[in-house]
Backbone bond lengths (Angstrom), bond angles and torsions (degrees), N, CA, C in turn:
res aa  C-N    CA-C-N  psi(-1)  N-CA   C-N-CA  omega(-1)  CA-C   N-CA-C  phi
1 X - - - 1.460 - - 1.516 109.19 -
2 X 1.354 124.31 156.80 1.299 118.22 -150.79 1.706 94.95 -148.90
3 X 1.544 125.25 107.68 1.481 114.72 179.91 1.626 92.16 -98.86
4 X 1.279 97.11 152.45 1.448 102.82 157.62 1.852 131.29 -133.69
5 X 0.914 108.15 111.07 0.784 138.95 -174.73 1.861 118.55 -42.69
6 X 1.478 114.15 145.96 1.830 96.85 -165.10 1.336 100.90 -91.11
7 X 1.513 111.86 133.21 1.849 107.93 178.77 1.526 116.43 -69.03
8 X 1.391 116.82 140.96 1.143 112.72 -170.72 1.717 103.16 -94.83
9 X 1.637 102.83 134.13 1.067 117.45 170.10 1.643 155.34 -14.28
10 X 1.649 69.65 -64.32 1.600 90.66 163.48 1.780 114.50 -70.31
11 X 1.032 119.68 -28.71 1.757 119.58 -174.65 1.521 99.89 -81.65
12 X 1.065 130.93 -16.28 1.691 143.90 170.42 1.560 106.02 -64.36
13 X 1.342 89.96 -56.82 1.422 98.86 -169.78 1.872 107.95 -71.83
14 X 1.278 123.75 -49.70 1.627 142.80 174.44 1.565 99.40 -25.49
15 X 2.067 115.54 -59.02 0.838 133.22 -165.85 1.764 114.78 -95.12
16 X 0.672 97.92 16.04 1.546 105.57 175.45 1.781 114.11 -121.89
17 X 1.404 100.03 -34.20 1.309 104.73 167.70 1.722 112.81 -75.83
18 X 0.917 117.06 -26.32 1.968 133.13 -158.63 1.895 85.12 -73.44
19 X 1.742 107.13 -77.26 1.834 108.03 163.07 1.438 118.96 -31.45
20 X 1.515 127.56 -39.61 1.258 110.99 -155.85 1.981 84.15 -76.81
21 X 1.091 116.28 -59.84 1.554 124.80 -179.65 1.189 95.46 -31.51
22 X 1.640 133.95 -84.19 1.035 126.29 -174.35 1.137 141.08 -18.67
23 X 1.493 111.75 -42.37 1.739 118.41 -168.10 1.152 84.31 -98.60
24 X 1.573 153.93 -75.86 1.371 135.56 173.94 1.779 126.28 -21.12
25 X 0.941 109.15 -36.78 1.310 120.89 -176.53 2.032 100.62 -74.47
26 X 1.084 112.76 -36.03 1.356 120.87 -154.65 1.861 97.90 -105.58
27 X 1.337 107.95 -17.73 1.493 105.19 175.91 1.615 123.16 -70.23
28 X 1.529 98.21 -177.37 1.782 101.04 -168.38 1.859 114.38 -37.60
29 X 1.173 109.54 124.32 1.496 97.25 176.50 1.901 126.57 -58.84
30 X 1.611 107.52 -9.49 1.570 114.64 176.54 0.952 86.98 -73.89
31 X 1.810 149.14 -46.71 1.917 118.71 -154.71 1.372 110.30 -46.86
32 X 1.208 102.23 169.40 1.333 110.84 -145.66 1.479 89.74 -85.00
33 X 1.167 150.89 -164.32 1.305 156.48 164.66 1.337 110.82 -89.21
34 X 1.694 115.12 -61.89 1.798 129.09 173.67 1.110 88.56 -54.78
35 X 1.035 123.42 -81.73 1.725 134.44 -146.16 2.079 90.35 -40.31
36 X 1.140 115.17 -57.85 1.155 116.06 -160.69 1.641 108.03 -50.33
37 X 1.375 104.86 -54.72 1.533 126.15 -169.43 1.614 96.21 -57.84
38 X 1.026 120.63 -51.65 1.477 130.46 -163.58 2.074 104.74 -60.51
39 X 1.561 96.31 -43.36 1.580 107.23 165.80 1.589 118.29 -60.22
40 X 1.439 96.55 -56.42 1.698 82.31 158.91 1.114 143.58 -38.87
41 X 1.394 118.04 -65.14 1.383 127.72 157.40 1.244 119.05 -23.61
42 X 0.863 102.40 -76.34 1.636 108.65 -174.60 1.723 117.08 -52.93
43 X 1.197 98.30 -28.88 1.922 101.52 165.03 0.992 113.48 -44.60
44 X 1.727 98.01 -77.69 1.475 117.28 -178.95 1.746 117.08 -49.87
45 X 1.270 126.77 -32.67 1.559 101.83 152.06 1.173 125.46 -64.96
46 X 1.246 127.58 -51.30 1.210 110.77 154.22 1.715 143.90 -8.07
47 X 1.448 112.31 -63.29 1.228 140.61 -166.23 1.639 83.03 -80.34
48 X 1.143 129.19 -63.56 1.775 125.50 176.31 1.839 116.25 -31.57
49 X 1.311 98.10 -56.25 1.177 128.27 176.38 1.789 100.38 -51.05
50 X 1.241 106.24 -86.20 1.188 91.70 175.73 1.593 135.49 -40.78
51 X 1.493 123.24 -56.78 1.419 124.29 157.80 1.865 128.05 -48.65
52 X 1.216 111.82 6.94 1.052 123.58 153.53 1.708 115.80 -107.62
53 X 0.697 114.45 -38.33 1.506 115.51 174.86 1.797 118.68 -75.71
54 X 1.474 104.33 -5.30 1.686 124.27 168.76 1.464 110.92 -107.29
55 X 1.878 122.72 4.53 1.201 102.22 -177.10 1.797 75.03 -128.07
56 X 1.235 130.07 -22.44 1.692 122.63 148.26 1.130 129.54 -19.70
57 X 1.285 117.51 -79.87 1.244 141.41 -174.80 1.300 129.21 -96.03
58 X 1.775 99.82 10.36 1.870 103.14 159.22 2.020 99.16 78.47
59 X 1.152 132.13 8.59 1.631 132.00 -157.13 1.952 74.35 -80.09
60 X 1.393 135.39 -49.26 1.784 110.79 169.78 1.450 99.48 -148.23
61 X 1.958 71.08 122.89 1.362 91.55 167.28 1.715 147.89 -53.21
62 X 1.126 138.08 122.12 1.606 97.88 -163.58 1.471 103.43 -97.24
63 X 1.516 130.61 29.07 0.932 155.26 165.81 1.846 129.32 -103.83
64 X 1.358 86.00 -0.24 1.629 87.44 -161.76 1.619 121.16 -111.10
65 X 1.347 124.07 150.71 1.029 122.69 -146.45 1.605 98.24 -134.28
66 X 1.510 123.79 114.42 1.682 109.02 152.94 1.226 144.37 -133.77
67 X 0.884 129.72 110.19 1.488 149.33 175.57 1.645 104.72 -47.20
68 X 1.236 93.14 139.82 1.726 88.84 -172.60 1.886 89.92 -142.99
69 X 1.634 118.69 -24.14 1.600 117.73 173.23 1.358 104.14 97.63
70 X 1.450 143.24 -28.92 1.341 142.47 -158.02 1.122 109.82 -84.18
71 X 1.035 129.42 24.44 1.650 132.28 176.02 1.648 116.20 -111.23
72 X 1.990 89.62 -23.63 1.663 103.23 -165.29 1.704 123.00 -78.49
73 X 0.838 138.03 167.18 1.148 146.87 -177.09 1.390 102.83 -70.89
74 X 1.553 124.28 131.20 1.209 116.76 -172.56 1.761 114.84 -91.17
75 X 1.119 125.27 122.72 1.762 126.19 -173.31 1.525 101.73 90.76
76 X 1.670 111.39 32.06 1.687 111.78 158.73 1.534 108.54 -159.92
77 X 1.639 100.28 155.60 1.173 114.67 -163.96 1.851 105.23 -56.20
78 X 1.257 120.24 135.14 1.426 123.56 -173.26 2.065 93.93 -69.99
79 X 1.318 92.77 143.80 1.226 124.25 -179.37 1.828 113.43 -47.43
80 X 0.964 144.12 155.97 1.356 128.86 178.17 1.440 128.54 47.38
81 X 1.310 122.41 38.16 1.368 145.34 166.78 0.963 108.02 -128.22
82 X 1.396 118.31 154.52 1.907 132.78 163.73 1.888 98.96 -115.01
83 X 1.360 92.97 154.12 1.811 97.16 170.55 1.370 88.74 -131.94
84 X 1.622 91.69 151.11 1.168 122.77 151.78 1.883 137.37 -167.22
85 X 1.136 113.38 -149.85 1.786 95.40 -156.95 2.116 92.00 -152.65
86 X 1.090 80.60 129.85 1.693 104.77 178.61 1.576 96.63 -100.21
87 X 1.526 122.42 132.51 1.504 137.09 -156.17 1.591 90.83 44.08
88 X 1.748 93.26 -161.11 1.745 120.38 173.38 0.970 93.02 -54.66
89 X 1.947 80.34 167.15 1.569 115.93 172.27 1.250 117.95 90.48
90 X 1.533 127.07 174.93 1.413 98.07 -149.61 2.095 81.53 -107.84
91 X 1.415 100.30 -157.76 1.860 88.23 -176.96 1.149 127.43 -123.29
92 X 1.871 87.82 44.63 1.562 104.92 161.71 1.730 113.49 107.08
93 X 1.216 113.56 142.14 1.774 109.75 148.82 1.392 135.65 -81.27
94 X 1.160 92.05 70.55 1.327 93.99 175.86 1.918 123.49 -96.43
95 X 1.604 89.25 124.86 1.420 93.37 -171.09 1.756 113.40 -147.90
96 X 1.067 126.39 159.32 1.623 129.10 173.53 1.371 107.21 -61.88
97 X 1.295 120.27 137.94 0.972 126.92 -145.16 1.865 109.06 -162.38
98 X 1.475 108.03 112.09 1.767 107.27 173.79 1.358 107.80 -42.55
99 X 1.623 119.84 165.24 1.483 127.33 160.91 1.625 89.96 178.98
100 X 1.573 107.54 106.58 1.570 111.33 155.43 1.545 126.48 -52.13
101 X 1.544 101.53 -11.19 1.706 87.68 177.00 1.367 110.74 -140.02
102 X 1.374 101.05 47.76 1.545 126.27 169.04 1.989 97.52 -73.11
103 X 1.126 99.07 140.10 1.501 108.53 -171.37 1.594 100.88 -81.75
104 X 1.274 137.49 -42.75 1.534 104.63 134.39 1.905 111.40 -120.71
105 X 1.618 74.54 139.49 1.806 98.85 -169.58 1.790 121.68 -82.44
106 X 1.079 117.46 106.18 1.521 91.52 75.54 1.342 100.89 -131.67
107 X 1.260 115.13 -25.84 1.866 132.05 -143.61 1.476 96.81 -109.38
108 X 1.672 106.93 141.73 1.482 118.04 164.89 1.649 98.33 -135.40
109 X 1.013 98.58 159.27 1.819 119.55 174.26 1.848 90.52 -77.03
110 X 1.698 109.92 121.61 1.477 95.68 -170.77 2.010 92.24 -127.66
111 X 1.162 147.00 154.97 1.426 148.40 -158.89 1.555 86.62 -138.55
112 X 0.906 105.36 97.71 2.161 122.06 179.44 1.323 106.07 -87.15
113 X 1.681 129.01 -50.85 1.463 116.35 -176.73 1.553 108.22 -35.78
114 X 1.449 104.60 155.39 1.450 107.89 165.20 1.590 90.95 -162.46
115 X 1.724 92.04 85.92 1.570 117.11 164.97 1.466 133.95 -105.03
116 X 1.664 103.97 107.17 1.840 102.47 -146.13 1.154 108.61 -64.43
117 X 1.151 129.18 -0.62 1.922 121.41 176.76 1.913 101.78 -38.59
118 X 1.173 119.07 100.33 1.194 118.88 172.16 2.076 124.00 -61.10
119 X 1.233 78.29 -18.00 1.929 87.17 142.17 1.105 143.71 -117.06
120 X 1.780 116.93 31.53 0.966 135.07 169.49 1.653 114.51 -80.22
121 X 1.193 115.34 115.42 1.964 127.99 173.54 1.303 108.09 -114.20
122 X 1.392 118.22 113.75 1.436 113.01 -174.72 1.901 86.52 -108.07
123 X 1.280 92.76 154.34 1.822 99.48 -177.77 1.421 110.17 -139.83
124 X 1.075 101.01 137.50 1.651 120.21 176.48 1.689 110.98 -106.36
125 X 1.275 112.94 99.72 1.766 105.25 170.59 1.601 119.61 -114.50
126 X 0.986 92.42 140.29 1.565 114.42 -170.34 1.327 107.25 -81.41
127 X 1.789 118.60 120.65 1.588 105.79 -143.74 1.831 94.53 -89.14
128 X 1.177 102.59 -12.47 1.653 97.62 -174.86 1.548 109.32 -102.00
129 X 0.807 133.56 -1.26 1.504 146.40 142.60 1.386 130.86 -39.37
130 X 0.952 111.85 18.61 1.992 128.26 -173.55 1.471 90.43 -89.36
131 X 1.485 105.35 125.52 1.492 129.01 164.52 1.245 129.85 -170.29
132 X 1.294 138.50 -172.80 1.514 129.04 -171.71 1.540 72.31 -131.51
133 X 1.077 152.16 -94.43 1.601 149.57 -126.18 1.557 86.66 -110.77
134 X 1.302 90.63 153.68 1.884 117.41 160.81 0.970 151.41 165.20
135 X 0.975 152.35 -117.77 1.575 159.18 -158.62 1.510 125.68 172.43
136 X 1.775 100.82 71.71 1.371 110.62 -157.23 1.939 110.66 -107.30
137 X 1.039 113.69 124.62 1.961 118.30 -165.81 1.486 100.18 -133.40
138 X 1.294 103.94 163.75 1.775 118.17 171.63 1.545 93.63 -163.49
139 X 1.233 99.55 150.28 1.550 110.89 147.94 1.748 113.17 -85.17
140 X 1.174 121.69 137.98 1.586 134.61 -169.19 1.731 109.99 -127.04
141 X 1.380 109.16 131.55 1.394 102.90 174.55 1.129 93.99 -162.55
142 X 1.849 106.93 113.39 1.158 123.39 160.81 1.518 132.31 -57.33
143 X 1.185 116.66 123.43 1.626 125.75 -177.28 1.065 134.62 -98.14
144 X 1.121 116.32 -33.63 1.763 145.54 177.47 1.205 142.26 172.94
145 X 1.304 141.77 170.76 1.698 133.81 -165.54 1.502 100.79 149.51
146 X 0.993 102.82 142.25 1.691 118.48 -178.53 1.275 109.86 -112.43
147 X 1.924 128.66 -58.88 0.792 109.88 170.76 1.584 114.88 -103.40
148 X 0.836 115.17 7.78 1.882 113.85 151.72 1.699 118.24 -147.43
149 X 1.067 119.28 173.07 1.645 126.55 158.01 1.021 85.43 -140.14
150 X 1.956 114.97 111.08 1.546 102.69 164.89 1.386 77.95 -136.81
151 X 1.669 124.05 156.78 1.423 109.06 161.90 1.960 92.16 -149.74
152 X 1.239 118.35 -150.61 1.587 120.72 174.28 1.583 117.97 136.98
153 X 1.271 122.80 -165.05 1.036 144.79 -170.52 1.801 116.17 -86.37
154 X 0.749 126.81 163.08 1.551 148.07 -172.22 2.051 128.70 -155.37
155 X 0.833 78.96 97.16 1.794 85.16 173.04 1.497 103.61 -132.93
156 X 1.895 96.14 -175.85 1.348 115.03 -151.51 1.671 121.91 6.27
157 X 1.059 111.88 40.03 1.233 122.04 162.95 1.764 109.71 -47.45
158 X 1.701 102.49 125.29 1.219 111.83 -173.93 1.377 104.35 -86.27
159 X 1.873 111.34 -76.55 1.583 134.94 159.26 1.218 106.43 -121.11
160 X 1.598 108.95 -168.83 1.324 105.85 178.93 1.701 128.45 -60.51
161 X 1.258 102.64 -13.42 1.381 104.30 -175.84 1.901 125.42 -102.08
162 X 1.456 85.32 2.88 1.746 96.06 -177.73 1.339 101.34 -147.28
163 X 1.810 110.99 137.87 1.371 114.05 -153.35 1.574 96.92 176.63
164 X 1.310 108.39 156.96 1.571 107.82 163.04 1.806 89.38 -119.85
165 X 1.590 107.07 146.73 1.669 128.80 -177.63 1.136 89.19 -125.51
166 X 1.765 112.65 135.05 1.448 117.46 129.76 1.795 111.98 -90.27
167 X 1.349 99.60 130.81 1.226 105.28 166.03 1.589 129.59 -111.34
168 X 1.594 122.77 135.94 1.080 133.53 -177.63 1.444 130.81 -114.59
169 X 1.497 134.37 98.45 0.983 132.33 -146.51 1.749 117.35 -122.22
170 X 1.641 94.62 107.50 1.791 98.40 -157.01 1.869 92.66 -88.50
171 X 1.480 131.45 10.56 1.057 114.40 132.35 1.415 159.43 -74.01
172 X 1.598 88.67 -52.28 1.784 98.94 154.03 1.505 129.83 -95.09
173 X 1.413 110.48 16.39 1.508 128.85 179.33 1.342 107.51 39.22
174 X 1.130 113.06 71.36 1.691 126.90 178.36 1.211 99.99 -123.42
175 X 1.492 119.51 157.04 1.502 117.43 139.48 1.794 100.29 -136.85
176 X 1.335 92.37 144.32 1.805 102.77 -178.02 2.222 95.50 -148.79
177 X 1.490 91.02 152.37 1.359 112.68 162.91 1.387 111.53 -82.31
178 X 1.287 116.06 137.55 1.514 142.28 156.94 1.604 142.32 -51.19
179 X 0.643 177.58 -68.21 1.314 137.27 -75.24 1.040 142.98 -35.75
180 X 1.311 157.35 147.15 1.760 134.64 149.00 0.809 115.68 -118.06
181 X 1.763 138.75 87.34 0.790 140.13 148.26 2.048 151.36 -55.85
182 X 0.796 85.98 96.75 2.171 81.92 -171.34 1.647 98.41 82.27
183 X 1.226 116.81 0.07 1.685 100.68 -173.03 1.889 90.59 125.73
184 X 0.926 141.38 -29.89 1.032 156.82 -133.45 2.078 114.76 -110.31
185 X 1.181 115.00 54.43 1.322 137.71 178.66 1.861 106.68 -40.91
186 X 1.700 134.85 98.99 1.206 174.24 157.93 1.458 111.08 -55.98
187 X 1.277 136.01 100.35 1.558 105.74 152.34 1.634 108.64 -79.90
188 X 1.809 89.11 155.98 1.676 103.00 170.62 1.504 111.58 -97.92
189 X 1.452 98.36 113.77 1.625 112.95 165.39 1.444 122.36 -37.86
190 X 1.276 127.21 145.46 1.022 106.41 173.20 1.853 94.09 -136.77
191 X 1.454 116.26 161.03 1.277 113.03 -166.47 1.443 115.50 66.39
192 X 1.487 107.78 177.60 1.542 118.52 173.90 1.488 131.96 -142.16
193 X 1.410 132.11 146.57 0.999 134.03 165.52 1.746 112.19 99.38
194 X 1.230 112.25 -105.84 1.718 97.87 163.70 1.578 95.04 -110.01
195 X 1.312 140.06 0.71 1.474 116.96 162.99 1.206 113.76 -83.02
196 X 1.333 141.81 38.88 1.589 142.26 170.39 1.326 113.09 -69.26
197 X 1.187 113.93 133.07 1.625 107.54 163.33 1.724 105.69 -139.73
198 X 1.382 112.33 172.37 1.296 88.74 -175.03 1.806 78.65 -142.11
199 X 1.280 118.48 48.13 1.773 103.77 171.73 1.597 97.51 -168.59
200 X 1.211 130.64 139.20 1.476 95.74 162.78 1.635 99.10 -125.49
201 X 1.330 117.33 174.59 1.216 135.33 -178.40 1.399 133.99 -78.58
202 X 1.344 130.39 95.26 1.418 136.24 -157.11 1.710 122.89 -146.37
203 X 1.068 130.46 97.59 1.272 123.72 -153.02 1.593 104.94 -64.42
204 X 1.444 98.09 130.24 1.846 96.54 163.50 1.317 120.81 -90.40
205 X 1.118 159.71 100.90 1.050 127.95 159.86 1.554 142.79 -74.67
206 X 1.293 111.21 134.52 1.312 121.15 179.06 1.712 126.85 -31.40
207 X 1.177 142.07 142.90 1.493 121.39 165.09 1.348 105.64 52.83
208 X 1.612 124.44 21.42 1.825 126.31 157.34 0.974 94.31 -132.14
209 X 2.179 112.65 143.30 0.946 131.26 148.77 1.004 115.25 -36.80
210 X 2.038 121.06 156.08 1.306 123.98 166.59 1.305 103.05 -145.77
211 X 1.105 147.06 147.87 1.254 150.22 156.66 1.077 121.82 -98.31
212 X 1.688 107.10 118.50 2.190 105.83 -168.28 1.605 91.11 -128.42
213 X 1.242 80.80 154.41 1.622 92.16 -175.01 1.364 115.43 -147.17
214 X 1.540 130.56 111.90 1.493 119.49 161.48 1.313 110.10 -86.46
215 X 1.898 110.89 152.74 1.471 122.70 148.31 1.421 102.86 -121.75
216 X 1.715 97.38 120.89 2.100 104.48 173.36 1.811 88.62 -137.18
217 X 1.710 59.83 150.62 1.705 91.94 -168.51 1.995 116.40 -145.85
218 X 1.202 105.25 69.72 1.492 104.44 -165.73 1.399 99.53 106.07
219 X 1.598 108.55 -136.16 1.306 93.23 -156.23 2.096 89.38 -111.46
220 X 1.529 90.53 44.31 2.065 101.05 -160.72 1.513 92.71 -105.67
221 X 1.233 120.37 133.33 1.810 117.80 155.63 1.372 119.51 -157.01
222 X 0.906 95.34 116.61 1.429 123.80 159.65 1.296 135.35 -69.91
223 X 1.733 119.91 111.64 1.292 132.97 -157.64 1.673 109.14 -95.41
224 X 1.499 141.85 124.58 1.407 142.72 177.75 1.458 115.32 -117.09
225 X 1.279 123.19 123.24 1.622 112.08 172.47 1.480 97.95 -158.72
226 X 2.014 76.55 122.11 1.408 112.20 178.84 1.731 104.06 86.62
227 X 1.131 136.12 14.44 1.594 138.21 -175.15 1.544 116.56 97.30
228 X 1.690 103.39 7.21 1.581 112.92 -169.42 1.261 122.78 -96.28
229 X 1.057 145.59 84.32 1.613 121.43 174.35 1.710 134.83 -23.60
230 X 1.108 135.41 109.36 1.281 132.74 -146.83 1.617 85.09 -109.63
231 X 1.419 126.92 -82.42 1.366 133.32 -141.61 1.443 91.01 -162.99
232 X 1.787 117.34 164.12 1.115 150.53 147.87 1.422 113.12 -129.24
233 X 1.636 82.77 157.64 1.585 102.92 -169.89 1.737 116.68 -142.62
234 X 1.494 127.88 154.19 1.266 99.54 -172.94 1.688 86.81 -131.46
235 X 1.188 109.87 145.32 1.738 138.20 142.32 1.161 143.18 -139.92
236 X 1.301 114.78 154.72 1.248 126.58 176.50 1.696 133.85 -110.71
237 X 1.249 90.02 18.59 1.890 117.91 -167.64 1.440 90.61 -55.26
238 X 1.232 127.59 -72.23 1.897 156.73 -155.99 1.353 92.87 -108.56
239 X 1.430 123.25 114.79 1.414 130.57 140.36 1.575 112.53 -102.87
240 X 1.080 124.02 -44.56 1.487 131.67 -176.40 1.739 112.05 -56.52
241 X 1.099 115.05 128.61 1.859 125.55 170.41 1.442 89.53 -31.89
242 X 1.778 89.17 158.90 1.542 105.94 170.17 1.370 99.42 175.09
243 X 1.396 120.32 149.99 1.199 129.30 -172.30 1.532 109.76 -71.47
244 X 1.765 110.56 137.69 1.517 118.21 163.42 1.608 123.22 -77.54
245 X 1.408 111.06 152.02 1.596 96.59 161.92 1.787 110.88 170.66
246 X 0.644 142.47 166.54 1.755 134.87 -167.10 1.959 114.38 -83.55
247 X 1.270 91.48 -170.45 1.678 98.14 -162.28 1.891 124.44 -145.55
248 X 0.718 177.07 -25.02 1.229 155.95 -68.48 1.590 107.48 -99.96
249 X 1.402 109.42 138.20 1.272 108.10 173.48 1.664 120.31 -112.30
250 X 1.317 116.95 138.66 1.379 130.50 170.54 1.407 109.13 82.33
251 X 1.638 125.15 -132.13 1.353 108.07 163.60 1.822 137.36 -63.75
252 X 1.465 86.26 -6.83 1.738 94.12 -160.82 1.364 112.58 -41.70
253 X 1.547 121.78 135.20 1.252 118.00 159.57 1.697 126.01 -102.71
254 X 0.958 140.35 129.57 1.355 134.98 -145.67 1.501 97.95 -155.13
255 X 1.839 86.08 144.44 1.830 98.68 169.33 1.554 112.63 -116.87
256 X 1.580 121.72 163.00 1.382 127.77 -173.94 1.008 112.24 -139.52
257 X 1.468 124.54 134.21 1.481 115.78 -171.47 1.780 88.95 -137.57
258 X 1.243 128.01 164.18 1.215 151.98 176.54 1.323 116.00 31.93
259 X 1.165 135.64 66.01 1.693 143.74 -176.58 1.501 91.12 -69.24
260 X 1.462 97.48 126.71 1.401 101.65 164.35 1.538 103.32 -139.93
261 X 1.402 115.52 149.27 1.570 139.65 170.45 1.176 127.11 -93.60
262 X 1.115 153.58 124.59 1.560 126.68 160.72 1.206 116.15 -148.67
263 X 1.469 106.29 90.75 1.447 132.33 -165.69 1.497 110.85 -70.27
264 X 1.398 81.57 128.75 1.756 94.25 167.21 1.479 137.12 -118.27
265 X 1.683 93.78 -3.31 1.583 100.34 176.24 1.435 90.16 -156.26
């Protein structure tokens, strides 16, 4: 398994300026001398410019973390995770796993049990993933389930029994937020009064990639699937850090490709 880590800025910039010198330094000996210096300059704002506009707009995190699985041993649990299981049953097979159309190949984190206890939650947490706020994504691809396909996201996870879930459901093509309380799984409302809903409507499809993504920040989160803004929702159940990491419930079998983190508190 292979994390990678967010490049820091400044070493982008160190090495981008060092090349720009370089090839100036190494060009026709007629350029002019000014003329040359003056080109420099102007790179190097440039290159400023840019490394501000990459620590703007979040392009790397210096918080961020991604798992992509291709490093891991194939038919074992990837390295630097814990499992475990909300009610019975045990908390799943989860292991590295081939997939030619893993969005990057070869290896995805894949959860094979398919144990019908319809309150069975098997969980995957990502042990360096501890945070209160962030910027939490996977690639998701439903595989199979009889009596459910539900799979999703996981933060401030306390233990197994307290947690916020996004859940994604390529049967009833929903996606809704969680709670888990005491054992005790909540949807989060969203809106008020008679516009409440607590699910909204979005087709999953089966055997297709998806890309889901939360941003929470306090008791604020914001739901993404596929690069889209779907819904927000607010709670205050979990204020305290807690580790992120994915889920499948009941029989579902499900694949994961590129977990990424990018902690901000």
């Amino acid at each position: 398994m292979r994390a990678v880590s967010a490049v820091d800025v400044r070493t982008i910039f160190r090495v981008a300026s060092a090349l720009v010198i370089f090839i100036f330094t190494c060009g026709p000996a007629s350029r002019d001398t000014t003329g040359t210096l003056h080109s420099i300059q102007r790179i190097e704002r440039t290159l400023r410019v840019f490394a501000f506009l990459i620590i703007s707009f979040g392009w790397f995190g210096r918080n961020a973390e991604t798992v992509d699985f291709d490093g891991g041993k194939i038919g074992s649990a990837p390295q630097g995770w814990t499992l475990a299981n909300t009610h019975r049953g045990d908390p799943g097979r989860w292991m590295v796993h081939p997939d030619s159309t893993a969005p990057s190949k070869p290896n995805v984190l894949a959860q094979l049990s398919a144990d019908k206890n319809r309150a069975h939650f098997a969980l995957a947490l990502f042990d360096h993933g501890y945070c209160r706020d962030g910027d939490l994504s996977v690639n998701l691809k439903m595989i199979s389930g009889k009596a459910d396909q539900i799979a999703g996201l996981i933060w401030r996870y306390q233990d197994p029994n307290n947690y916020y879930a996004l859940y994604l459901s390529a049967i009833e093509d929903k996606i809704t937020v969680h709670k888990m309380v005491d054992g005790k799984a909540t949807a989060i409302v969203q809106g008020s009064g008679s516009g409440q809903i607590s699910a909204v409507s979005r087709r999953v499809d089966p055997q297709e990639w998806n890309l889901v993504k939360i941003q929470f920040r306090d008791a604020h989160t914001i739901v993404f699937f596929n690069h889209r803004k779907l819904f927000e929702v607010e709670d205050q159940t979990f204020v305290k850090p807690g580790k992120t990491g994915v889920w499948t419930k009941s029989d579902t079998v499900a694949y994961f490709d590129d977990f990424r983190i990018d902690k901000k508190k």
